[in-house]
N, C-alpha and C positions, 0 to 999 in steps of 0.2 A: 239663579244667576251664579250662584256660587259655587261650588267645585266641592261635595260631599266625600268625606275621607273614604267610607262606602265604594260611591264612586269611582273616588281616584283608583281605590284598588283593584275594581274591576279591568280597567282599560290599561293599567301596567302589568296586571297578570294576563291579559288575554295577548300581549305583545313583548314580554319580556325575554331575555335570551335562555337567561340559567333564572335558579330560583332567586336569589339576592338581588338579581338587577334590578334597579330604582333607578338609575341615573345616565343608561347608555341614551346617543342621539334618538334611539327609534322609541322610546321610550316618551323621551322628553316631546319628539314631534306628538303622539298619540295624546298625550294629555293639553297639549299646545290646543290643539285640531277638535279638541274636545271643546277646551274653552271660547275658541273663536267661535264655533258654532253656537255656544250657549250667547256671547255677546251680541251676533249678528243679530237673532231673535230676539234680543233687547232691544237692539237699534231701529227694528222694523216698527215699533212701538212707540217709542222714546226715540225721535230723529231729532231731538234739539240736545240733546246728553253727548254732548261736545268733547267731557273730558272723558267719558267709557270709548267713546269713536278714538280717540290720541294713543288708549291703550289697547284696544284692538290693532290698528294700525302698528304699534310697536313690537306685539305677540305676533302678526302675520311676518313683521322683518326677522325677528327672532327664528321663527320658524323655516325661514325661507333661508335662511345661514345655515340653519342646524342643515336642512336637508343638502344643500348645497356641499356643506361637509360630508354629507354621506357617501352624495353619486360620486363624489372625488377619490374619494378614499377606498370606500366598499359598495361598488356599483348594484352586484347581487342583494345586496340587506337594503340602499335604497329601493331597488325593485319590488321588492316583499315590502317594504313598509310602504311603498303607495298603490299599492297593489291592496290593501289589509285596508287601510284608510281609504279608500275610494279621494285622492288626490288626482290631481290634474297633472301627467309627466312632465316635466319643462328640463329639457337637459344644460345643465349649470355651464358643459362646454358651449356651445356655441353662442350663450351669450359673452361669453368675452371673459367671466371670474373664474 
């Protein structure tokens, strides 16, 4: 359930821009997209664990910001990073943000 340093290191070196980045959005989405899936698998199990569901729920809004920031800003690097993650396109313009 928990996020192995291991881990973590895999999926920001397999997505990082330069070698130092830890912190850009495509980053943050990879490890975000990591964690939802580990929690979803929780939940399929554990469907009464009410307060891991509140933080799921606020990891996919988190997420759903970061990317939204991206298609706005840098359309191209959103494309690659849902492209890389096997996300769902949703384009941020025509819903209205």
């Amino acid at each position: 359930m928990t996020l192995t340093k291991e881990r973590k290191n895999e999926i920001v070196s397999s997505i990082q821009i330069h070698e130092s980045d830890s912190g850009s959005p495509e980053v943050q989405v990879a490890v975000l997209t990591n964690r939802i899936a580990d929690l979803t698998e929780h939940l399929k199990e554990h469907k009464k664990d009410f307060s891991t569901r509140r933080g799921l729920i606020k990891m996919v809004g988190r997420r759903r910001k970061l990317l939204r920031y991206l298609s706005n800003s840098r359309p191209e690097r959103y494309a690659k990073v849902i492209e890389q993650l096997g996300l769902k396109r949703e384009d941020a313009k025509i819903t209205g943000r």
